[in-house]
TORKOL-4160 file (C-alpha; in steps of 0.2 Angstrom, whole numbers, padded with zeros to 4 digits, m for minus):
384
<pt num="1" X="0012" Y="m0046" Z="0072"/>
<pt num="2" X="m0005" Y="m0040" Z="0066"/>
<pt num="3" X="m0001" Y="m0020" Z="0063"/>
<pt num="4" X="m0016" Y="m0012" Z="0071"/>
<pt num="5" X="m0028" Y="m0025" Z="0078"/>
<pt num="6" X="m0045" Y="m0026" Z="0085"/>
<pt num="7" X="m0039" Y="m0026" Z="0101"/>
<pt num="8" X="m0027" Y="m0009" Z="0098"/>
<pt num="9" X="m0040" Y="m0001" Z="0091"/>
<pt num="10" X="m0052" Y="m0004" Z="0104"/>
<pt num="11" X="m0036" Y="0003" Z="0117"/>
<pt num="12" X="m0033" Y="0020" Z="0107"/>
<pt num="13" X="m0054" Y="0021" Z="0106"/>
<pt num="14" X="m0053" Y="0021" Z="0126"/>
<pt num="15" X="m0038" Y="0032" Z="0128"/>
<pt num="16" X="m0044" Y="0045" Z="0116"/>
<pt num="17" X="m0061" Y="0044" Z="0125"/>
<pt num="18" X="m0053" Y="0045" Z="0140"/>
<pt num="19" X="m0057" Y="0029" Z="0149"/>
<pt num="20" X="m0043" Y="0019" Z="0148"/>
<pt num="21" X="m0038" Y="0012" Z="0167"/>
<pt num="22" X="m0019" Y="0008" Z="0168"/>
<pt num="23" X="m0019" Y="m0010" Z="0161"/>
<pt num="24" X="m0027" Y="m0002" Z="0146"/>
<pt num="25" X="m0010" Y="0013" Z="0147"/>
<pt num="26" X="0002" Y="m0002" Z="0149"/>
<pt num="27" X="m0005" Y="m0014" Z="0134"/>
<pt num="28" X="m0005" Y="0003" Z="0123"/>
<pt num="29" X="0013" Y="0008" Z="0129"/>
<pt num="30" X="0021" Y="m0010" Z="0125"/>
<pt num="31" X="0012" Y="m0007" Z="0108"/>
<pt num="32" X="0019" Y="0007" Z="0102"/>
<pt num="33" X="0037" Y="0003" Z="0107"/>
<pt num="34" X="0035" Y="m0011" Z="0095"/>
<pt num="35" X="0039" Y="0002" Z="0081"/>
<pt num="36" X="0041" Y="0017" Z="0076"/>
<pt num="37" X="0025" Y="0017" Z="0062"/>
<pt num="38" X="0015" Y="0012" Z="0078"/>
<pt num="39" X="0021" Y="0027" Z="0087"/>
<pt num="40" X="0015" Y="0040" Z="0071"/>
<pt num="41" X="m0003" Y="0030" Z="0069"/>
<pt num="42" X="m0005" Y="0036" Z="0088"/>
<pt num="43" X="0003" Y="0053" Z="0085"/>
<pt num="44" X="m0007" Y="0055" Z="0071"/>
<pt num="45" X="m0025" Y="0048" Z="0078"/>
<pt num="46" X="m0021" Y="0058" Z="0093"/>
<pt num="47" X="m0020" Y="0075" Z="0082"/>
<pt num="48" X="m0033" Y="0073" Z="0072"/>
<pt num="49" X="m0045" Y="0070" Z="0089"/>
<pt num="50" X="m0040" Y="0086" Z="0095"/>
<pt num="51" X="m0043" Y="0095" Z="0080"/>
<pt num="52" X="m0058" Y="0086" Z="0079"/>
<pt num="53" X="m0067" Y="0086" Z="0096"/>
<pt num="54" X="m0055" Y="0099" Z="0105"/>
<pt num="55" X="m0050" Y="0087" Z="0115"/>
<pt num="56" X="m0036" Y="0091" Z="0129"/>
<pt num="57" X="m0017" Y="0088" Z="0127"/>
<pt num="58" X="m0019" Y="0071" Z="0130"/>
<pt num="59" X="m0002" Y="0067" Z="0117"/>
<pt num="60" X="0009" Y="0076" Z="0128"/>
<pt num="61" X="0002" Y="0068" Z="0144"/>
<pt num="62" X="0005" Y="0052" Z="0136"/>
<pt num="63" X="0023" Y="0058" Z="0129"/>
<pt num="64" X="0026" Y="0065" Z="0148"/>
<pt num="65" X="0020" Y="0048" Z="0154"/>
<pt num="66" X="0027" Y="0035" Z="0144"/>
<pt num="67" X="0042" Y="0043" Z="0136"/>
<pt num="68" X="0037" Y="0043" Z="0119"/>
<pt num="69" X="0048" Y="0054" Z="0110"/>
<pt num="70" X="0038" Y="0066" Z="0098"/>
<pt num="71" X="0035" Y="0082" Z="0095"/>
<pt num="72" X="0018" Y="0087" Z="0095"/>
<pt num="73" X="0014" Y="0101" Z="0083"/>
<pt num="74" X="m0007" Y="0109" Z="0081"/>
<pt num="75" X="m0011" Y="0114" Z="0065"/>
<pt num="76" X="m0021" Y="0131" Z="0064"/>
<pt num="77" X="m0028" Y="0127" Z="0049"/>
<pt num="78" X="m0031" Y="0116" Z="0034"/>
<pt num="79" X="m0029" Y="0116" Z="0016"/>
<pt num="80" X="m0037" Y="0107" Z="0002"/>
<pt num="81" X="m0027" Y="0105" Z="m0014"/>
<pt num="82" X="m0034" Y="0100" Z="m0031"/>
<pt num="83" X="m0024" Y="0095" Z="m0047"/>
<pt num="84" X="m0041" Y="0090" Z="m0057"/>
<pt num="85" X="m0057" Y="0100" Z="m0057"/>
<pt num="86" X="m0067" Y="0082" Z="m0057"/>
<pt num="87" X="m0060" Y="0077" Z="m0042"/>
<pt num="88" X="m0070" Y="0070" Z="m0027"/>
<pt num="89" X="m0065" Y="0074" Z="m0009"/>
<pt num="90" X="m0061" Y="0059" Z="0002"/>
<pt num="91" X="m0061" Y="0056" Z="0022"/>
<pt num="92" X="m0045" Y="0056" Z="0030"/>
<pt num="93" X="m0041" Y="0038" Z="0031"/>
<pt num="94" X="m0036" Y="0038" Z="0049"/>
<pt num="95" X="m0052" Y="0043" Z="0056"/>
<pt num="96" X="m0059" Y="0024" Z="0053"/>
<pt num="97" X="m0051" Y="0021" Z="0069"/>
<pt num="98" X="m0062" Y="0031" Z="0076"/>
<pt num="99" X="m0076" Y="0026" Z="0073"/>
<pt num="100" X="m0084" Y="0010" Z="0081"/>
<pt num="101" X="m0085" Y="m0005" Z="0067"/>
<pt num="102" X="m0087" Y="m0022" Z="0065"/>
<pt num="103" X="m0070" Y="m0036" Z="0067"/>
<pt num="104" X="m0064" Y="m0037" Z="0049"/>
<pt num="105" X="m0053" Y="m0050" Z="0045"/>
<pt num="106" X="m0038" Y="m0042" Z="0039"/>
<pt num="107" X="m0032" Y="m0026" Z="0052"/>
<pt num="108" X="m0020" Y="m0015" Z="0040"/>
<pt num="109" X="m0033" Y="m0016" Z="0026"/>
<pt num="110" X="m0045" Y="m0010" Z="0041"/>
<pt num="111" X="m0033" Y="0003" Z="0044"/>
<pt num="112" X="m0027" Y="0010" Z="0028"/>
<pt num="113" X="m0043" Y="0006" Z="0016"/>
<pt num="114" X="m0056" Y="0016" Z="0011"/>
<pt num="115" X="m0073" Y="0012" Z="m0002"/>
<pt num="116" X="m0061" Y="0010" Z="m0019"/>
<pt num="117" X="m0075" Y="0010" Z="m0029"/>
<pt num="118" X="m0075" Y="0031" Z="m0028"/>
<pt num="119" X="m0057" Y="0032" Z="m0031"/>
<pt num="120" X="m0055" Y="0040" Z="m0050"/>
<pt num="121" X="m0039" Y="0046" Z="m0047"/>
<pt num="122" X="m0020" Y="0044" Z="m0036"/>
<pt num="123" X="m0022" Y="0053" Z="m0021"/>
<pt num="124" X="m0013" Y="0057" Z="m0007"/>
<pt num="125" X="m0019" Y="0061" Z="0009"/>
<pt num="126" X="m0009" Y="0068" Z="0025"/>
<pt num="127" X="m0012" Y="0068" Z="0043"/>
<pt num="128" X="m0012" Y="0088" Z="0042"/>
<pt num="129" X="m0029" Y="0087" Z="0033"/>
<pt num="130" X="m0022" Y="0088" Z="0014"/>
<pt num="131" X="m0029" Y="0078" Z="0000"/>
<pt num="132" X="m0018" Y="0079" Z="m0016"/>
<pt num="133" X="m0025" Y="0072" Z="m0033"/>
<pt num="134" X="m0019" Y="0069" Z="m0053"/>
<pt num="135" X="m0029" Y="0064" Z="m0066"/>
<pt num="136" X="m0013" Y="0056" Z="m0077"/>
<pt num="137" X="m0012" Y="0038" Z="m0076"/>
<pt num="138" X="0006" Y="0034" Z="m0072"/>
<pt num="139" X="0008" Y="0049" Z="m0058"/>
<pt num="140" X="0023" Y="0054" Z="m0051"/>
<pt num="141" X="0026" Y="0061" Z="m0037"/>
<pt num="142" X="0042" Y="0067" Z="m0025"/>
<pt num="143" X="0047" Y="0071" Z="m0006"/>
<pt num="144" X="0061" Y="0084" Z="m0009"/>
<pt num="145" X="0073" Y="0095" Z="0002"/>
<pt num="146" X="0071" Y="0082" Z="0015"/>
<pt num="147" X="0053" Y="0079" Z="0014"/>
<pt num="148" X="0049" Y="0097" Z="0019"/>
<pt num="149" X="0040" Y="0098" Z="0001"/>
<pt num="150" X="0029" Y="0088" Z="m0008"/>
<pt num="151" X="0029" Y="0088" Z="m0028"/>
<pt num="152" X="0016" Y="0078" Z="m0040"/>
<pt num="153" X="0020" Y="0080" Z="m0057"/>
<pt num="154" X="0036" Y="0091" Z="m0054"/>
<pt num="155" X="0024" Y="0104" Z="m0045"/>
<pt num="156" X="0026" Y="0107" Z="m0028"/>
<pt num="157" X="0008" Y="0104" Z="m0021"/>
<pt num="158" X="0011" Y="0104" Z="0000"/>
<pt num="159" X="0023" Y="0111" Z="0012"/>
<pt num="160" X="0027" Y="0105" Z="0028"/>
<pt num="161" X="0028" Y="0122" Z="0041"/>
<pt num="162" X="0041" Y="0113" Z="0054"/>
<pt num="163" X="0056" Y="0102" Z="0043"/>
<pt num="164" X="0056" Y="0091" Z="0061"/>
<pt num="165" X="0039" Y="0087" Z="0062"/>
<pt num="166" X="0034" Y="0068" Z="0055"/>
<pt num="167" X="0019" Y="0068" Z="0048"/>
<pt num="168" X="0009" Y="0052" Z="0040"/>
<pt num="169" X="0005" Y="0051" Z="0020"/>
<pt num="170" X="m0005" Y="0039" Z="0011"/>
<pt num="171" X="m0005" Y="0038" Z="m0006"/>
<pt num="172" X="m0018" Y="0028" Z="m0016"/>
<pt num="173" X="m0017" Y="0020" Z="m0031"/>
<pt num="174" X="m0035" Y="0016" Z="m0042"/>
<pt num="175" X="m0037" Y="0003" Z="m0053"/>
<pt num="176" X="m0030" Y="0006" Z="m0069"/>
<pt num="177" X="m0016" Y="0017" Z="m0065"/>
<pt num="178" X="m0001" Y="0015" Z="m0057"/>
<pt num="179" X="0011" Y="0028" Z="m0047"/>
<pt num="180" X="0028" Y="0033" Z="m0044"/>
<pt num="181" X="0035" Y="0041" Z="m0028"/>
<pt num="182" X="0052" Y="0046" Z="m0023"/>
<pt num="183" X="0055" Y="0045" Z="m0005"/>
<pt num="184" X="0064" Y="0056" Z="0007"/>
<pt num="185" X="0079" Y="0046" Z="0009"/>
<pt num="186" X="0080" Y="0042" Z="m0011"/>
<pt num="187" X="0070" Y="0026" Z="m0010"/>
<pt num="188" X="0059" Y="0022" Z="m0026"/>
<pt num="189" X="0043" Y="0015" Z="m0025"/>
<pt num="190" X="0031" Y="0010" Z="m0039"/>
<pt num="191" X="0014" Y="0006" Z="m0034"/>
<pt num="192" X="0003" Y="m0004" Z="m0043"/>
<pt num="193" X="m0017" Y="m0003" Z="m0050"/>
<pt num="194" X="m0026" Y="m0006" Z="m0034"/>
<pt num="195" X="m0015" Y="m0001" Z="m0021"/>
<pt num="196" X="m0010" Y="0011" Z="m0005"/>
<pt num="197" X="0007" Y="0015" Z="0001"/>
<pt num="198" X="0008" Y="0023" Z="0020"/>
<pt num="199" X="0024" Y="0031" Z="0021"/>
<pt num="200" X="0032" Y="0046" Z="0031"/>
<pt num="201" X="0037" Y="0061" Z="0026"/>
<pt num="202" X="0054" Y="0058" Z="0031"/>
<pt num="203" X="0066" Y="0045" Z="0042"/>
<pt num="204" X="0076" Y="0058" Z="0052"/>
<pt num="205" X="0068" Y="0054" Z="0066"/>
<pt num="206" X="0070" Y="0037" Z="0069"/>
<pt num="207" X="0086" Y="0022" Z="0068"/>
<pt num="208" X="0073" Y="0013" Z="0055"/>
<pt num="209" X="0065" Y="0018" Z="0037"/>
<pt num="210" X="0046" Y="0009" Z="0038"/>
<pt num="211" X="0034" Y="0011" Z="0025"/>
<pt num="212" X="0017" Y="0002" Z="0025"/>
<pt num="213" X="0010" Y="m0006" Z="0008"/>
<pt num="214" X="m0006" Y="m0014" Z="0003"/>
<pt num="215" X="m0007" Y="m0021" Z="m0014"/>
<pt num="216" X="0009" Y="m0020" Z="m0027"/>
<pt num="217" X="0025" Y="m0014" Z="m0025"/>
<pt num="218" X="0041" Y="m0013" Z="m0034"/>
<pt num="219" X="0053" Y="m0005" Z="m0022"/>
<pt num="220" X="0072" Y="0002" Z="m0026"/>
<pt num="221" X="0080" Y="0005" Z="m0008"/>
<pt num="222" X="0091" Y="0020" Z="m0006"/>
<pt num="223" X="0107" Y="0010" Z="0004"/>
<pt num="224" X="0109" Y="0014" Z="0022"/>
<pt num="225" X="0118" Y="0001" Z="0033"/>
<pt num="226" X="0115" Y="0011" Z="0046"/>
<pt num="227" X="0097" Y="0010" Z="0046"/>
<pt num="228" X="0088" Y="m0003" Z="0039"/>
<pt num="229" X="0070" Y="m0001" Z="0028"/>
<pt num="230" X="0055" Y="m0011" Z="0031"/>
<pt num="231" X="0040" Y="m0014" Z="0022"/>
<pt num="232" X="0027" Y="m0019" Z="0035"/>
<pt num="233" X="0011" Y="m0028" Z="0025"/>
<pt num="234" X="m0003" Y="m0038" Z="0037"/>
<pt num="235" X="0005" Y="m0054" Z="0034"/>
<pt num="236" X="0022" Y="m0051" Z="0031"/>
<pt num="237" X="0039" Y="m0039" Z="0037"/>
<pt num="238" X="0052" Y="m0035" Z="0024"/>
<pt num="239" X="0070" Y="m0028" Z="0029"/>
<pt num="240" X="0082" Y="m0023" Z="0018"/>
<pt num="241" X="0098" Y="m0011" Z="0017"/>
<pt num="242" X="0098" Y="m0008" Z="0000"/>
<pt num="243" X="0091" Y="m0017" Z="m0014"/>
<pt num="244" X="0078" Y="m0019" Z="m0029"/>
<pt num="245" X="0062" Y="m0031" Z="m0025"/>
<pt num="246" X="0045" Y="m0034" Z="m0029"/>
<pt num="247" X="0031" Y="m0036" Z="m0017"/>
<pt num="248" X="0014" Y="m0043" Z="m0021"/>
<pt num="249" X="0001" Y="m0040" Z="m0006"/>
<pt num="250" X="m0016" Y="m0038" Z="m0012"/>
<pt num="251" X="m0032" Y="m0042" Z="0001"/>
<pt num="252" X="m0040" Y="m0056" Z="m0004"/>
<pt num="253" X="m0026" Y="m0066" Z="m0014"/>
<pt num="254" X="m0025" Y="m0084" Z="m0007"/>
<pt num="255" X="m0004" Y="m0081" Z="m0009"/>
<pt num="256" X="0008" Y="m0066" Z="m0006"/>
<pt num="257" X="0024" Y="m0065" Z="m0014"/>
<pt num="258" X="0039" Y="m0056" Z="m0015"/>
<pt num="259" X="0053" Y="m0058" Z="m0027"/>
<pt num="260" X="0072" Y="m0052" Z="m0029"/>
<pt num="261" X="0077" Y="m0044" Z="m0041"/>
<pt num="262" X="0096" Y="m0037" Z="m0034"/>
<pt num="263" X="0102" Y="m0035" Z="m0015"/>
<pt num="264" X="0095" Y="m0045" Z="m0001"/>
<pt num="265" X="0079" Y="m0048" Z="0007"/>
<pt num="266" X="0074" Y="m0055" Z="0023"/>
<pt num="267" X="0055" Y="m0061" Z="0024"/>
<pt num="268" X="0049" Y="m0063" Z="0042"/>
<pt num="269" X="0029" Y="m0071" Z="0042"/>
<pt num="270" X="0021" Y="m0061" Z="0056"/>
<pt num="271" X="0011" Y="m0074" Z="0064"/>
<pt num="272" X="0025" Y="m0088" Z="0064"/>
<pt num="273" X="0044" Y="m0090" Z="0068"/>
<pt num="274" X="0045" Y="m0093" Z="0049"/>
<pt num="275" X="0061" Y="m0082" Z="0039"/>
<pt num="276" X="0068" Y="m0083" Z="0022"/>
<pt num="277" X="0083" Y="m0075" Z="0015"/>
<pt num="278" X="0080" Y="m0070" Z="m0002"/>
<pt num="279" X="0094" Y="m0073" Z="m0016"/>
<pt num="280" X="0093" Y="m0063" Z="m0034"/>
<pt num="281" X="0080" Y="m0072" Z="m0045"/>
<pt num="282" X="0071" Y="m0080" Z="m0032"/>
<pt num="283" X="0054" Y="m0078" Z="m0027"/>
<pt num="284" X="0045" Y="m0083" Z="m0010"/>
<pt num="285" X="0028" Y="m0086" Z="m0010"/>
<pt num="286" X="0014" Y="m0086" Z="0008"/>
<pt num="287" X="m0001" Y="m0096" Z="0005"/>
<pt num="288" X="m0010" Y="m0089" Z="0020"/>
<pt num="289" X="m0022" Y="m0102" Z="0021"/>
<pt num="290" X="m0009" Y="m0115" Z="0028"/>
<pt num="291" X="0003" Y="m0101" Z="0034"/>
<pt num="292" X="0016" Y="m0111" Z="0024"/>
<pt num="293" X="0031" Y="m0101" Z="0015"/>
<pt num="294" X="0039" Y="m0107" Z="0001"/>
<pt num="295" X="0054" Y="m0101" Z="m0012"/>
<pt num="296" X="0055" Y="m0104" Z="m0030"/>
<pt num="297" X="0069" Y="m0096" Z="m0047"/>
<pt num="298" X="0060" Y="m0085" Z="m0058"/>
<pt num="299" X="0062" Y="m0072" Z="m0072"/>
<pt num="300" X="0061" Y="m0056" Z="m0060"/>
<pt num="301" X="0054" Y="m0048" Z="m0078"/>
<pt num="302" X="0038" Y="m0056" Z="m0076"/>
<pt num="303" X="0034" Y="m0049" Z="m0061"/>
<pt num="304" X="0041" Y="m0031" Z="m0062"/>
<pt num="305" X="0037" Y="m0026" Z="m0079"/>
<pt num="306" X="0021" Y="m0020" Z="m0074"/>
<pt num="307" X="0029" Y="m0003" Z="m0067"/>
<pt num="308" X="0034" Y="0002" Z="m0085"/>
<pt num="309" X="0018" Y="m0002" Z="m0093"/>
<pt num="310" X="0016" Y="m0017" Z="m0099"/>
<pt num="311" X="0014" Y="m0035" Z="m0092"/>
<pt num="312" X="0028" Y="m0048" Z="m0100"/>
<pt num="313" X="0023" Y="m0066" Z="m0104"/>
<pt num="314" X="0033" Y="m0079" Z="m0105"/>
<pt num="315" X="0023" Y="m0098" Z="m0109"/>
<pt num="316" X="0006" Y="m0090" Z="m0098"/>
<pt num="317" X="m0008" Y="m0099" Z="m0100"/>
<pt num="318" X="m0027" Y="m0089" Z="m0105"/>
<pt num="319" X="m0032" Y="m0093" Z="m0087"/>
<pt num="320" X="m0019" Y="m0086" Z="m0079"/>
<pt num="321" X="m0016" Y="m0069" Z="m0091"/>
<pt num="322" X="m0035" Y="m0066" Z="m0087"/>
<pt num="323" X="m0030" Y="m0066" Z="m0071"/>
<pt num="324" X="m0019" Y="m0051" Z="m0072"/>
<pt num="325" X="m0031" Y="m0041" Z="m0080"/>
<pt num="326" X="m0044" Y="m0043" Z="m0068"/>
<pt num="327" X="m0031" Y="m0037" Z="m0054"/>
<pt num="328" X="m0025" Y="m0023" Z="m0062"/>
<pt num="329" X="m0042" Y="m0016" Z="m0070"/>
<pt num="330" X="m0053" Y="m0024" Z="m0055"/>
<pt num="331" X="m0063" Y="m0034" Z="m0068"/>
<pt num="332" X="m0074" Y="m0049" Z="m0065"/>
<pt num="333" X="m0070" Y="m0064" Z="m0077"/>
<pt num="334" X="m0080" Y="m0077" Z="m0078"/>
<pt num="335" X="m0079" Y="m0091" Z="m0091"/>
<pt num="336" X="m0081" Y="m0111" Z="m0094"/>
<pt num="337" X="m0067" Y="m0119" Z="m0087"/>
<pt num="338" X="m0069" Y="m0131" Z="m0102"/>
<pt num="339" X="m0069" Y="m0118" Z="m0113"/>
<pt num="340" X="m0051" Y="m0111" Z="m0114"/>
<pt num="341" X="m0036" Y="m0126" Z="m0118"/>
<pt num="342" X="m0021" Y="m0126" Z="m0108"/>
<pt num="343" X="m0013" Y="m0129" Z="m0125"/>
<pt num="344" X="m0017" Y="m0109" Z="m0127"/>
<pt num="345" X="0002" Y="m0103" Z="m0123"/>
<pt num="346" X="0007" Y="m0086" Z="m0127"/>
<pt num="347" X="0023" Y="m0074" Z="m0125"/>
<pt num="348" X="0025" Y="m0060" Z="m0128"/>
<pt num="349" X="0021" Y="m0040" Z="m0119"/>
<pt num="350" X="0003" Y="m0033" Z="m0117"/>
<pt num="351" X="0004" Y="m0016" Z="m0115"/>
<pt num="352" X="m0008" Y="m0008" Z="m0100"/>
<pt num="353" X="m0011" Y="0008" Z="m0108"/>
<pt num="354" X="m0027" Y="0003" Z="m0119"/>
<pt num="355" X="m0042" Y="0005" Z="m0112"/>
<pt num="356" X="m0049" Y="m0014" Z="m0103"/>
<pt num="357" X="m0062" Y="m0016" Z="m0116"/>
<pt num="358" X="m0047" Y="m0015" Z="m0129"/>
<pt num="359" X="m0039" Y="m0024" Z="m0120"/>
<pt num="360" X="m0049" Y="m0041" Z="m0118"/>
<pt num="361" X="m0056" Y="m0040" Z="m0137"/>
<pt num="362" X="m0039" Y="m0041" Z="m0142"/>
<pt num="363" X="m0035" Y="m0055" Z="m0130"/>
<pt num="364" X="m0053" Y="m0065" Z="m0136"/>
<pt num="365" X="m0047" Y="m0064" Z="m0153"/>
<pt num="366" X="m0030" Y="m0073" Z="m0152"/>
<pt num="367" X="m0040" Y="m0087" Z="m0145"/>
<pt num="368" X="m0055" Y="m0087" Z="m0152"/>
<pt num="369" X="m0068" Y="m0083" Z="m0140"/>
<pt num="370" X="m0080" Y="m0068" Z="m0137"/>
<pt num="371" X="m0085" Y="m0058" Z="m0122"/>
<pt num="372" X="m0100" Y="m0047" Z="m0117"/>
<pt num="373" X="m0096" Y="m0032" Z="m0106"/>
<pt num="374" X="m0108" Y="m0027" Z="m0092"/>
<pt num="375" X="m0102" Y="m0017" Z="m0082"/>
<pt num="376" X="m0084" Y="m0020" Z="m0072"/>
<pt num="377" X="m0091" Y="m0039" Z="m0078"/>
<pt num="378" X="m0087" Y="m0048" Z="m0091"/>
<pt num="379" X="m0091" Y="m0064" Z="m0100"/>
<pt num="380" X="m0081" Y="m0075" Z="m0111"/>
<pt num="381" X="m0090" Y="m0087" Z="m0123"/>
<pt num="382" X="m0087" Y="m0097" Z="m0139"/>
<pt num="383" X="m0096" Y="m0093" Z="m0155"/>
<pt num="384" X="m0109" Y="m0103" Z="m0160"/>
């Protein structure tokens, strides 16, 4: 199940514009009754149009139509909320929708992705016009009193008018820094350097709990039998109850993974009939190139210690520590392949807080190599 394809896009483009034909109203119809985050993209794309282009009620002719249960709500005005003087105001993320572009290979990064390279800070943006920023590196930010109010660092920052209405938030994560959110329903989230989580501002409405996530996440799921909570990512769907997990989805990587730390997990590829059940201590790995999963036992440490600030080692080779560290500060490596041994084991904890450049001369030393820094590149070499 790709999440907002080419072809979706193109429908909501000609229903917006108002030239869909019926064919167009069915396909779009059968789409968003395949979930309920389908059904507040629309909502959402549909709001921002009108406020935009004072367009019609074409929402609630759609509602009235096809039976689409929201409520539709027009905001008279917008805010604009700042927590750092240096901050830089950024496009809503859903209006790329709107406007006509190329076929890009992965839809949700289409979706949810902006140009990274200007993103300084964790910020939040909402489908009521807000844009939320902090300038701390590990941020930490809460729904509370039933996701009516928004808080970043124990502040309340944004209010929603109507407790009822659902509303779509995306918060993103730069390289560097990491964030924290508490969900309505008391689920925990930990986000990664480098990533976005697209979440709502409460569940009420719905029988499900789905969140959208690209990069890393290390999720604690509030337990609800009665409603189950899926992480949706471009290649894979995640359902729990209740439960503690990891979840690695960065664009570009050649694998995705996910691993268990307590609880249960089921793993369902979207483009194939392929499901896993995930044990504790168990790790299930994509390599998307041959659309092939496989599950492995693993230290659920060295994959989760990242959301307390530090990465954990265990027997890593140079090559694949470096690794990390370009992910998580965005860095370019590059290095002789002969230069570094595989005999260069180490254990131990490497602590994210220091600034990369520290970071990588420390790293050099242990081995013995040097680097040159040029920019967000950097170059290992051996001393003459």
């Amino acid at each position: 199940m790709k999440i907002v394809s080419e072809n979706i896009r193109s429908l909501i483009k000609r229903y917006l514009a108002g030239t869909a034909n019926a064919q167009h109203m069915l396909t779009l119809s059968q789409w968003l009754k395949q979930s309920e985050m389908n059904e507040l993209i629309f909502k959402s794309l549909s709001r921002q149009h009108e406020l935009e282009h004072e367009a019609g009620d074409e929402w609630n002719c759609f509602v009235d139509r096809y039976g689409v249960n929201f409520q539709y709500e027009k905001k008279s005005h917008r805010k604009l909320i700042f927590l750092s003087s240096a901050a830089s105001i950024l496009l809503l993320v859903t209006l790329y929708i709107l406007i006509p572009s190329a076929p890009v290979e992965n839809d949700l990064f289409a979706f949810v992705m902006e140009q990274e390279d200007l993103l300084t800070n964790t910020t939040i943006t909402t489908t009521r016009g807000d844009t939320m920023e902090t300038t701390v590196s590990h941020a930490s930010i809460e729904l509370i009193h039933n996701g009516q109010q928004l808080s970043v660092e124990d502040k309340v920052v944004d209010e929603v008018p109507n407790g009822n209405s659902v509303f779509i938030n995306t918060l993103k994560v730069p390289y560097g820094k990491t964030a924290k959110i508490l969900l309505a329903d008391g689920t925990q989230v930990w986000l990664n350097a480098g990533s976005q989580l697209i979440f709502p501002n409460h569940f009420r409405n719905s029988d499900k709990r789905e969140v959208m996530l690209v990069g890393e996440g290390y999720f604690e799921v509030a337990h609800n039998p009665s409603k189950a909570f899926r992480v949706l990512t471009n290649d894979m769907t995640y359902t729990v109850l209740g439960t503690a997990f990891n979840i690695n989805a960065y664009d570009g990587e050649q694998n995705g993974e996910a691993v268990l730390v307590n609880g249960s997990l089921q793993i369902e590829h979207n483009n194939s009939a392929q499901k896993v059940v995930l044990e504790p201590g168990q790790k299930a790995s994509l390599n998307k190139g041959l659309n092939r999963m496989s599950t492995f036992s693993v230290d659920p440490a060295l994959y989760t210690s990242w959301k307390d600030g530090y990465l954990t080692l265990n027997h890593a080779t140079f090559s694949q520590l470096i690794r990390q560290v370009e992910c998580y500060y965005n860095y370019q490596i590059v290095f002789d392949k002969q230069l570094l041994s595989e005999s260069d084991i180490l254990s131990g904890k490497l602590l994210l807080e220091e600034e990369p450049e520290n970071v990588i001369n420390a790293l050099c030393d242990l081995v013995g190599v040097e680097c040159k820094i040029n920019g967000s590149r950097i170059e290992l070499y051996r001393p003459e």
